[in-house]
N, C-alpha and C positions, 0 to 999 in steps of 0.2 A: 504494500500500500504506500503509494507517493504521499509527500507533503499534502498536498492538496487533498487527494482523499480522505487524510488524517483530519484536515479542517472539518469537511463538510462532516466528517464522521462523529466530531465530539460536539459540534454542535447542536449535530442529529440527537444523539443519546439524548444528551442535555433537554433537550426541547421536550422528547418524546417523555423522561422517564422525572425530570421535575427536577431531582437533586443527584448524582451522581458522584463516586467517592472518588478518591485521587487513584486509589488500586486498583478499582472500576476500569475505571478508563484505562490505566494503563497494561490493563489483561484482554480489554478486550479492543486494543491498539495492538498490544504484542510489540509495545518501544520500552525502552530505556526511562528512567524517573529523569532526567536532564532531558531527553528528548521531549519528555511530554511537559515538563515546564517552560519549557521554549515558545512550543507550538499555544502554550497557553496564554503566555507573553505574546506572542504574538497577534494572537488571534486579540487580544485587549488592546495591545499598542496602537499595532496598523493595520488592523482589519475593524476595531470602534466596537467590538461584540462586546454587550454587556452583560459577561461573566464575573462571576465572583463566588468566591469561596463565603459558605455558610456555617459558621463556625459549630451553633447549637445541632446543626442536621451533618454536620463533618463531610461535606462534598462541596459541589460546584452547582450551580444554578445560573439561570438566567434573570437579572434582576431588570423588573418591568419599569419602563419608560414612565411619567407622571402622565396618569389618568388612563395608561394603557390596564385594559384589565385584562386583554388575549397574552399581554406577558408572552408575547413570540411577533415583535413587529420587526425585530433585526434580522434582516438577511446578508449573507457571506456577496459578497461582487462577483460579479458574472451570472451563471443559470445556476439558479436556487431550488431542489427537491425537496419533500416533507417526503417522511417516509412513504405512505401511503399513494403518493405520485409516483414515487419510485417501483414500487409495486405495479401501477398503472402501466407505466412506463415499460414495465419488463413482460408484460401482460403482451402489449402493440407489439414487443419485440416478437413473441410466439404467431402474432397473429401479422406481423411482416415474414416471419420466415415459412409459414405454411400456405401464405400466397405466394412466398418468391421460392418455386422449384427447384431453382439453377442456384439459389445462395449470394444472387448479385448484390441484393439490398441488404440481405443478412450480413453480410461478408462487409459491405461498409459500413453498416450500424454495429460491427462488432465490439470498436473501441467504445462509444459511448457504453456499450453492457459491461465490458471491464468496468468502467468505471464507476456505473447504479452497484452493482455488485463491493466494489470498494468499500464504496459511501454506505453500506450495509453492514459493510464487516465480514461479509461472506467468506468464507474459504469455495476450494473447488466443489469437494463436494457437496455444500449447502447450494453453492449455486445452480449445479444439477438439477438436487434435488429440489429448487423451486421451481425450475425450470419444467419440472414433471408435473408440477401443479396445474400446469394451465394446457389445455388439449383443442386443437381447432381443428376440425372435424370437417371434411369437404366431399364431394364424389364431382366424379365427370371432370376433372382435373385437366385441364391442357396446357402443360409444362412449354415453356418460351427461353431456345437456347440461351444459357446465359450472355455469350459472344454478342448475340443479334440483341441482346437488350440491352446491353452495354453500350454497344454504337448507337441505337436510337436514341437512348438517352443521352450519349454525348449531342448529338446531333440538334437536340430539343434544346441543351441549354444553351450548345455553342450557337443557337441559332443559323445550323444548316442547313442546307437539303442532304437529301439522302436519295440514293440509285437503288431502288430495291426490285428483287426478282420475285415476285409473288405468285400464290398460285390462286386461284378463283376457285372453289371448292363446286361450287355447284356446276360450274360448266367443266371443272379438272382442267383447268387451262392455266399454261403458267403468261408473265407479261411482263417488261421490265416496266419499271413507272420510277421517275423522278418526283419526287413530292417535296414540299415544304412543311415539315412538324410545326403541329402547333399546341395537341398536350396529348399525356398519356391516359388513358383509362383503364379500369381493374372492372372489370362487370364476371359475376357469374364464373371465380375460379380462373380467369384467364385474362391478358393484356391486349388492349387494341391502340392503337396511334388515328389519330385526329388527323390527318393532314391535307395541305392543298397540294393536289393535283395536276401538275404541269402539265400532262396527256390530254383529260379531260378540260382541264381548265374548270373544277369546281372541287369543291370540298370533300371529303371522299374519308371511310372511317377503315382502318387494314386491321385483321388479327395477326399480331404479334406471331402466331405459332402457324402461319399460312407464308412468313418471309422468310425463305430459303435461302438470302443472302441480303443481305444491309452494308454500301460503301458510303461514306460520309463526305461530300461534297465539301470544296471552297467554297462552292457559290452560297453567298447569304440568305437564306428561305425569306420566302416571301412573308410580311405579317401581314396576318387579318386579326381583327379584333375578337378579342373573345365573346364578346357578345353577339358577333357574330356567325364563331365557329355554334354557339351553344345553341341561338337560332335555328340554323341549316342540320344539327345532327341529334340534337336533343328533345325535338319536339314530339315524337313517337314513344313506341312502347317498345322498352329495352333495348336491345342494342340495333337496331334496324334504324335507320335514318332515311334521310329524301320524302321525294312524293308528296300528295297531297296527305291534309291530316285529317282522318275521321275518327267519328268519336263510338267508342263501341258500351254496350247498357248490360251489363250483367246480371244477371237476379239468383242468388243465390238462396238455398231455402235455411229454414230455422238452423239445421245443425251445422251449415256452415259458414254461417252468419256469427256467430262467437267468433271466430279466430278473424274470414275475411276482413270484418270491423272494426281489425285492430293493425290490419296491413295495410302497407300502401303499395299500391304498385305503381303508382307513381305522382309526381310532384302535383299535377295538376287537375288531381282526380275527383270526385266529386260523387259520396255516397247516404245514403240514407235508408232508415230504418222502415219495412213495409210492416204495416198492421197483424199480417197472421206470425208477423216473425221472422221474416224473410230479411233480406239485404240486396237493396242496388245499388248497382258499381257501376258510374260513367266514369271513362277515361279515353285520353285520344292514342292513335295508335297511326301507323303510317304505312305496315307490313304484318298482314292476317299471321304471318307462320309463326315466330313469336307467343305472341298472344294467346292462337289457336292452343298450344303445346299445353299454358300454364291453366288456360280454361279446361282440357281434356282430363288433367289430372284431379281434377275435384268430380270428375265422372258423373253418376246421377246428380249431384246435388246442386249443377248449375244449370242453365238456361240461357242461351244467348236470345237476347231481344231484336238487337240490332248491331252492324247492318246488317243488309244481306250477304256482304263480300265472309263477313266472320263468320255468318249461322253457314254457309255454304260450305267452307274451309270444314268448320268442327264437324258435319254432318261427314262431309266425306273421309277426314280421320275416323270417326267412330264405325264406318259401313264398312270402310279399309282392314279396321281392327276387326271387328265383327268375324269377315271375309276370310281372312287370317285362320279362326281359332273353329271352317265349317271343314269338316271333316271329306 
């Protein structure tokens, strides 16, 4: 544990546990008595922390500011954690590394975990073992070579284009395309890129695990405004973009009216509560396929109302499936 861990660490204690003894601290620092009266000095001198020895409780305390009665308004200079942020913190890290397959982001966020872990007092294997605390649970998984998220990402921040060879899943056709990034997105287990289109000459959304190769350009990417990349790719339902936007009516009946009434499927939705117990779900959509999927899996206990394009879509998934299971 560096200097600095050592700070945030006695002040941590201190805060969390009210009064803390000199032998406290110095067993569960694991320094020298000259070391930790240093760092005590110091943290008084030139860091302004209002510590101080309590003679009748025989430890260290943080003595409150006049009229403060949270008796914790000092913080250490620079980025400041409560333990329970810290926790927080180490929480996002599980739930960064069970989105990031390849380890790209883990792999950089690694130093900041050393250091939550310091400022804890953790040894390794506490840190494991907290680590085993927290479980993000996924399916349907589509992993994004590390390599190729690497350069996109540089590419985004150095503000470049990028030459990528991509494949078109639904026609299985591949296509090189120059784009301009303009942000990243994490929808449903997997990453897609935002970008303008040099080919098409419009806005255009790629999954990350469909670019078979990413080169990173000199040339400067073109900027469009984010309001109105958000405009042209966000107005739909989930990750489908373009087109005209309609709005699709759901009615769900009593038993699946508890949970849909608490979800959103998206920003700009609009539902209420029907008489016998029921629930209807307006939301706009811009691409039946999507939608049709997330409707299909609540089986009987949904009803499309409207439009036609959706009740059409779900009928022929369900006649398909049906079709499927005739002997």
């Amino acid at each position: 544990m560096d200097r600095t861990e050592r700070f945030y660490r006695i002040e941590m204690l201190i805060r969390s546990r009210g009064v803390v003894s000199f032998d406290a601290l110095m067993a569960e620092l694991e320094v020298s008595r000259a070391t930790l009266h240093r760092d005590l000095q110091y943290l008084r001198d030139r860091m302004d922390a209002p510590i101080v020895h309590d003679r009748d409780a025989d430890g260290y305390r943080l003595q409150a500011a006049p009229g403060d009665r949270a008796q914790a308004s000092h913080q250490l200079p620079g980025v400041w954690f409560s333990e329970p942020e810290i926790h927080a913190l180490l929480t996002m890290h599980q739930l960064v590394r069970g989105l990031d397959e390849g380890g790209v982001l883990a792999r950089h966020l690694q130093p900041l975990l050393d250091k939550l872990h310091g400022m804890l007092g953790a040894t390794e294997a506490q840190a494991a073992e907290l680590m085993q605390r927290v479980r993000i649970a996924g399916t349907a998984r589509r992993p994004v070579p590390p390599q190729g998220f690497e350069r996109v990402g540089d590419a985004l921040l150095a503000r470049r284009r990028l030459l990528l060879r991509y494949l078109t899943r639904r026609r299985m056709e591949r296509s090189e395309r120059e784009v301009s990034p303009q942000r990243l997105v994490h929808y449903r287990h997997t990453w897609y890129l935002d970008a303008w289109c040099h080919r098409s000459e419009g806005l255009r959304r790629f999954a990350l695990d469909a670019v078979e190769h990413a080169t990173v350009l000199e040339t400067p990417a073109r900027e469009v405004p984010v309001a109105e990349v958000e405009a042209a790719l966000d107005r739909g339902y989930g990750i489908f973009a373009g087109r005209e936007v309609q709005w699709a009516e759901l009615q769900f009946d009593a038993e699946a009216a508890a949970w849909v009434a608490q979800e959103e499927w998206h920003p700009e939705q609009e539902g209420r509560w029907l008489e016998e117990g029921g629930y209807l779900l307006r939301l706009p959509f811009v691409d039946a396929t999507e939608l049709a999927m997330d409707v299909l899996r609540h089986g009987e206990h949904v009803r499309v109302i409207g439009p036609p394009e959706l009740r059409r879509a779900v009928r022929h998934h369900l006649a398909a499936a049906l079709a499927a299971y005739e002997d």
